[in-house]
C-alpha positions in Angstrom: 37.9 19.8 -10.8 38.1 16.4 -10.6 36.2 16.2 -7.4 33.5 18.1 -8.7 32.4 15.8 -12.1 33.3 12.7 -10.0 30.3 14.3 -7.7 28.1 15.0 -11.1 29.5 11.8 -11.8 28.1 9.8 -8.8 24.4 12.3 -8.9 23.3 11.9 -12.3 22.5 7.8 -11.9 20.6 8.6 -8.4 18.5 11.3 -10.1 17.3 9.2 -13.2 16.8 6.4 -10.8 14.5 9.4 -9.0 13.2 10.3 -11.8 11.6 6.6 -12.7 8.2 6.9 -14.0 6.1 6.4 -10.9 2.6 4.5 -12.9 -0.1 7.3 -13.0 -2.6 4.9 -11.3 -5.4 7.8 -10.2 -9.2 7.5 -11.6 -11.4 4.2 -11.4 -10.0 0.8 -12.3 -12.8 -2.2 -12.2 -11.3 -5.6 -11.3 -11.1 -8.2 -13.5 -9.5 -11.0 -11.6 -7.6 -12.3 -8.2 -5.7 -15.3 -7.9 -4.1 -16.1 -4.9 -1.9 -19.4 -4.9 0.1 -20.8 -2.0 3.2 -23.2 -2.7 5.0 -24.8 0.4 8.3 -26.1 -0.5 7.9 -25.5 -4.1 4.7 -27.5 -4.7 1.0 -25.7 -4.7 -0.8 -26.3 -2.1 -3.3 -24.0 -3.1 -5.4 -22.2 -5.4 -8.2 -19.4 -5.3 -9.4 -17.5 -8.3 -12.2 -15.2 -8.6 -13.4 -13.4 -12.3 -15.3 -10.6 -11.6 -18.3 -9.1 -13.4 -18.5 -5.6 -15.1 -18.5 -3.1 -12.0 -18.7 -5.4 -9.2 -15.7 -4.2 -7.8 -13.8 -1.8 -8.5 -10.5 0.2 -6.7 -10.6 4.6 -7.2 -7.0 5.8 -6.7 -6.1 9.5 -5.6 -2.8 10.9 -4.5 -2.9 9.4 -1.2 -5.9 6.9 -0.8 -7.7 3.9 -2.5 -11.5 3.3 -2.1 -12.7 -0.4 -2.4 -15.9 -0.5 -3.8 -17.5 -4.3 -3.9 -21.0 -5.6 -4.7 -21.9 -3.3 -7.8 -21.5 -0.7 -5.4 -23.3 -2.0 -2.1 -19.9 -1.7 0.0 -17.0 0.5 0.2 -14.0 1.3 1.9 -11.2 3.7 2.0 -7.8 3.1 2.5 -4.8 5.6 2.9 -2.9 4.5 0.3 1.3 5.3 -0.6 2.9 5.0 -4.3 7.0 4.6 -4.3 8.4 3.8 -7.3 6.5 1.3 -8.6 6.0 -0.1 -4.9 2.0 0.1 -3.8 1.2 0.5 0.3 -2.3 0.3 0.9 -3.5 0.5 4.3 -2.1 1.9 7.8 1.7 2.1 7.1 3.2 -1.1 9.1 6.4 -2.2 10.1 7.5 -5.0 7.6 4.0 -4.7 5.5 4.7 -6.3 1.9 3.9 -4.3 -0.9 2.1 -4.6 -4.0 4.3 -4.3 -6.8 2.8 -2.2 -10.2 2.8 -3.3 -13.6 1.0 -1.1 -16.0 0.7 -2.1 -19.4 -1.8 -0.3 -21.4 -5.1 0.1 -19.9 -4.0 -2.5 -17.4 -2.7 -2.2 -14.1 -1.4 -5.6 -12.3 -1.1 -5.5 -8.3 1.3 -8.5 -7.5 2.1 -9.3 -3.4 4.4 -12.2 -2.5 4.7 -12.7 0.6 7.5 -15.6 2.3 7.3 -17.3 5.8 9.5 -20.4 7.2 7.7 -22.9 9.5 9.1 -26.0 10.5 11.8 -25.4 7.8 9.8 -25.6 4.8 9.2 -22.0 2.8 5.6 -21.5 2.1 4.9 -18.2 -0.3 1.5 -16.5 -0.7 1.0 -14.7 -4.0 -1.8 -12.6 -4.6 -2.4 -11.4 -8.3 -4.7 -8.7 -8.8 -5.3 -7.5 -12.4 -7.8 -4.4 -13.2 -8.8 -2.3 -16.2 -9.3 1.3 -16.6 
C-alpha cells in the first residue's frame, strides 16, 4: 500500500506539470515590434529595432504551422511550426535549433530567442524580441 501512493505520490507532480497551460496562440497576431540586440562579454555591441505599422506584418498560427505575411500582404510564407509547453519551434525541426519562448499576457503574445556562442573566449548572446497583438 505503501508502494502504491508513493507511485500516486511521484505521478501527480508530473501530470500537473503536463497539464501546464500550453498559450492558445492560433488566429492572426500583427506585429508590433522586433528588437534584436547583441552583447559580447556583457557589453552591447548592437542594436536593431524595427516598429511596425498596422497590418504590415503579421504571423497566423494553426495547430502545426505559422504563416508570415509581410508588406501589407505583398509576401508570405509558411512555416511548419511546433508548440511545447510554452517553448515555440518554427521552421524544419533541427538538431540544437533555439526556441522561442511564449509569454502571453492579455492580447499580447511575446516571442523571446536567446541564443549563446563562445569565440575566442568571450560569450556573445543574440536576443531577438518579438512582441505581437491579437
Amino acid at each position: 500500500m505503501k508502494f502504491i501512493l508513493f507511485c500516486v505520490a511521484l505521478l501527480l507532480p508530473g501530470a500537473a506539470f503536463c497539464q501546464q497551460a500550453i498559450p492558445d496562440i492560433t488566429g492572426t497576431w500583427k506585429a508590433l515590434s522586433k528588437v534584436e540586440t547583441k552583447t559580447t562579454a556583457g557589453t552591447v555591441t548592437g542594436l536593431d529595432k524595427e516598429m511596425y505599422k498596422t497590418r504590415e506584418k503579421t504571423y497566423t498560427f494553426t495547430a502545426t504551422t505559422v504563416t508570415i505575411t509581410q508588406g501589407f500582404g505583398k509576401h508570405s510564407e509558411k512555416l511548419p511550426l511546433r508548440v511545447q509547453s510554452n517553448q515555440l519551434f518554427i521552421g524544419k525541426p533541427e538538431k540544437n535549433k533555439q526556441p522561442y519562448v511564449l509569454s502571453v499576457s492579455d492580447k499580447r503574445l511575446i516571442l523571446t530567442k536567446t541564443e549563446r556562442k563562445v569565440k575566442k573566449g568571450k560569450t556573445r548572446i543574440d536576443t531577438e524580441v518579438v512582441t505581437l497583438e491579437k
